[in-house]
N, C-alpha and C positions, 0 to 999 in steps of 0.2 A: 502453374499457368505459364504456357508459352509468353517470352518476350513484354514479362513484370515484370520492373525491377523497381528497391524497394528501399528505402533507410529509415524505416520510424522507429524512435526513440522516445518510449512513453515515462515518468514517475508515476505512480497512482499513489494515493495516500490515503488510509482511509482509517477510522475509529474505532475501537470498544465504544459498545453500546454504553451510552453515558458516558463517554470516558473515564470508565473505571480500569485499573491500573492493578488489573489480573493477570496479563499475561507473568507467567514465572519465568523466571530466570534457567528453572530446571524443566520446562519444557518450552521453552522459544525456541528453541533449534532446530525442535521437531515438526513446529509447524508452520516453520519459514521453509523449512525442505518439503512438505508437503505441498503450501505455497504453489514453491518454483514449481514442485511438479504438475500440477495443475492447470498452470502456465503453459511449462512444456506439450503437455498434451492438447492441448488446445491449437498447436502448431507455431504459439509464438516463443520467443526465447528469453528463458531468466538470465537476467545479468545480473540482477544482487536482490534479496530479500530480507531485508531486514526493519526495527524497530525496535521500541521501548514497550513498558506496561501498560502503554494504554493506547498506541496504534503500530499500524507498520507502512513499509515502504516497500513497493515494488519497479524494478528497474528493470525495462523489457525493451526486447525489440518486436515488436508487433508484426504480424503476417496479416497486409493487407485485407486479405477476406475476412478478417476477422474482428467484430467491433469493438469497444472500448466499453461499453455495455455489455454487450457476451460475457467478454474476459472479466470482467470487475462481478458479474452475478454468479460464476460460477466461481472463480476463486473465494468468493466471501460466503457463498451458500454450502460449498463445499468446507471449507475449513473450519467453519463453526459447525458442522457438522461430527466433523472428524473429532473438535476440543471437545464437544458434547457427546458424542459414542463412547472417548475414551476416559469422560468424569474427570477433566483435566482444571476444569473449576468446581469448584459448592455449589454456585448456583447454575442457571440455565444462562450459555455463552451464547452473545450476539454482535454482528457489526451493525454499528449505526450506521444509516440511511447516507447513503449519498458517497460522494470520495471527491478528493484531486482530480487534476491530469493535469500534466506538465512535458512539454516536448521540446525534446534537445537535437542539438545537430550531432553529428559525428564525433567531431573536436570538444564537443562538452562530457563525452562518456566516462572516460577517466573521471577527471573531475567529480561527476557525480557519484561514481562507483564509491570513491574515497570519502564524499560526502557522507553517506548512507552507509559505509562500512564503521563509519566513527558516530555512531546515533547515540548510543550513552553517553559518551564523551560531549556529544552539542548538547546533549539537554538535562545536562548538568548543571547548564548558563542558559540555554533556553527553553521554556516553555512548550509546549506543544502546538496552544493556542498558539502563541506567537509566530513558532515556526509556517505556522500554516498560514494564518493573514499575510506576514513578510512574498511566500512563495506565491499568494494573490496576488498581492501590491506589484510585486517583481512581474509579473507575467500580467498586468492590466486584466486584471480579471474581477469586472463588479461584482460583489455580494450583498447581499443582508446580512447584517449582522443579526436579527434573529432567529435566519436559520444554518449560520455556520456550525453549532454546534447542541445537541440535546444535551440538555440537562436534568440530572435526577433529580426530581421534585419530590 
């Protein structure tokens, strides 16, 4: 689009269903690159994808036409798709409802990139819950706390 111009800089964060703590070590790689690409095609841009066993993190630069609802339904409809097509779990893989957003400036990109490239390492010492209320707290952002997270009952 003539005479756009543009800098959005999203996180999205978002859960295994339950927060159960399947993703494997011997295929995360495969579907953090799926992920990005997913991303990619959508016309926005990965800048890092990553996560632990029980959620991931996405670091984009967004194309304005394009919503943060779009991108977050096809990336998570699609990729559980892909762990389910290719029996990458026992059971039947899903993301839980709902995600982050968290938006940074320019000058925070680094920074983030290196946050998000060291995700084992942070949550070795933190939580996941925790991670995720602190990125609330930090960024003023009310919730409930009975629906930040589903729980297997």
């Amino acid at each position: 689009m003539a005479n756009t111009y543009h800098q959005i800089y999203l996180q999205t964060v978002f859960a295994v269903k339950y927060r159960q703590a399947v993703i494997s070590k011997e295929w995360k790689q495969r579907v953090q690159a799926v992920i990005g690409n997913l991303i990619n095609e959508t016309g926005c841009k990965t800048i890092i994808v990553n996560g632990v066993e029980d959620h991931m993190h996405c670091f984009v630069g967004l194309r304005p036409a394009v919503s943060v609802s779009e991108l977050m339904k096809t990336v998570k409809a699609k990729s559980s798709k892909y762990i389910n097509d290719h029996n990458l779990t026992k059971k039947r893989f899903g993301w839980q409802e709902g995600y982050g957003v968290f938006s940074y400036r320019q000058r925070d990109v680094d920074m983030i990139f290196k946050y998000l490239q060291n995700q084992e390492e942070h949550h070795q010492k933190h939580s996941f819950r925790q991670e995720y209320l602190d990125l609330l707290k930090e960024f003023e952002i009310g919730y409930d706390e009975q629906y930040i997270f589903q729980e297997l009952i």
